[in-house]
GUFIVEX-450262 format. One record per residue (C-alpha): y, x, z. Coordinates in steps of 0.5 Angstrom, whole numbers, padded with zeros to 4 digits, always signed. Layout:
% residues N
YXZ...
% end
This chain:
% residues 137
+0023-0017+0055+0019-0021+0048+0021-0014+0045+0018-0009+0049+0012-0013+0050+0012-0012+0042+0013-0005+0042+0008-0004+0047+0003-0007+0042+0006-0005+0036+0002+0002+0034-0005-0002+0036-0003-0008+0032-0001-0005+0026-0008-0001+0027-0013-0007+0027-0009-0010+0021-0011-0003+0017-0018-0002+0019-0019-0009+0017-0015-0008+0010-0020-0002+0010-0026-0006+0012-0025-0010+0006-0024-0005+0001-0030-0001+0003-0034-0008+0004-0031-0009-0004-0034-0001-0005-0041-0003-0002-0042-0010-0006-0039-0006-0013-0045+0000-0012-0049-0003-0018-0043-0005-0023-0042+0000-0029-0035+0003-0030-0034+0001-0022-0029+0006-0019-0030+0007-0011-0023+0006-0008-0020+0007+0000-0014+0008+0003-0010+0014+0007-0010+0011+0013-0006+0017+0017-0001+0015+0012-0002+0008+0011-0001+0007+0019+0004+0011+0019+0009+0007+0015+0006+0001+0018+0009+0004+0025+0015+0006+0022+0017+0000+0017+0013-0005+0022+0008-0009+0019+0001-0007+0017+0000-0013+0013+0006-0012+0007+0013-0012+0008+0017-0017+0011+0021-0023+0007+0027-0025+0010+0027-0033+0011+0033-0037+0010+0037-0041+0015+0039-0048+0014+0042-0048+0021+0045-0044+0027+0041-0047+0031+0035-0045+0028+0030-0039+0030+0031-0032+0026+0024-0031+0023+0021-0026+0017+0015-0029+0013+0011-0023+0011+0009-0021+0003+0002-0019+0002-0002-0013+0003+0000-0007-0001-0003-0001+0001-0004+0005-0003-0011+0005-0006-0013+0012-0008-0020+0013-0012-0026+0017-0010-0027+0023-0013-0034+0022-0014-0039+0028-0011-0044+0027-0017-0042+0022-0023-0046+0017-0025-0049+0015-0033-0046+0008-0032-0039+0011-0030-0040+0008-0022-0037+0012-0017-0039+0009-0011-0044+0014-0007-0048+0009-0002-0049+0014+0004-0041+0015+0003-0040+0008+0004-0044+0007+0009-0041+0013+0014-0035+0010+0012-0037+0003+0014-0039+0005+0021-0034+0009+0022-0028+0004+0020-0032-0001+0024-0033+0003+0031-0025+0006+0031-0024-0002+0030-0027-0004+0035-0025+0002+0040-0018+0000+0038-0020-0008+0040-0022-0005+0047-0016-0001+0048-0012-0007+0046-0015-0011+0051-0014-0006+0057-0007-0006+0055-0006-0013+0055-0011-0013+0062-0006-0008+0066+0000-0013+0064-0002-0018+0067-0005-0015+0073+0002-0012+0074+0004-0020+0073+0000-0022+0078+0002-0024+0085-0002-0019+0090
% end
């Protein structure tokens, strides 16, 4: 039962968790835009979670944890993150090596920022129909 409840969330898990880990990124970019030689970074996200989905975890790889008995709960530990980040190819260089473009960053932000918080509201009807089906009528 745990399982199926796992994978029923799974694909939207993993979705937060990289639209957080993008949020940190372009947040990084946007803090950076006045910093000489600073070069704009983001992920694939496409890409990222469909690693994510396919190797369970958004947030890195998981880490085996040891057993001292039998009696104990498998369990896995998760490494940190360690998404590719590509650079941005920047529309129009800077003299000082900067590469972040403000209006990019901005649209990106927002953008990240609503697809999460759409993410978090179908995730939240999700787990409202589960307990609607639980609930004795």
């Amino acid at each position: 039962m745990i399982d199926q409840l796992e994978s029923a969330f799974n694909y939207h898990q993993q979705a937060l968790g990289l639209r957080q880990e993008r949020h940190k990124v372009l947040a990084s970019n946007i803090a950076n835009a006045d910093t000489p030689n600073y070069k704009a970074r983001d992920m694939d996200f496409a890409s990222e979670l469909k690693k994510a989905v396919e190797h369970g975890r958004a947030s890195g790889g998981a880490v085996a944890l040891a057993r001292t008995s039998d009696r104990h709960l498998a369990g896995q530990g998760f490494a940190p993150p360690g998404h590719d980040l590509l650079y941005r190819v920047p529309d129009q260089p800077s003299l000082d090596g900067n590469t972040v473009d403000m209006d990019r960053e901005r649209t990106q932000f927002a953008d990240n920022a609503v697809r999460y918080q759409a993410a978090l509201t179908i995730l939240n009807s999700r787990i409202q129909g589960l307990k609607g089906a639980m609930q004795p009528e």
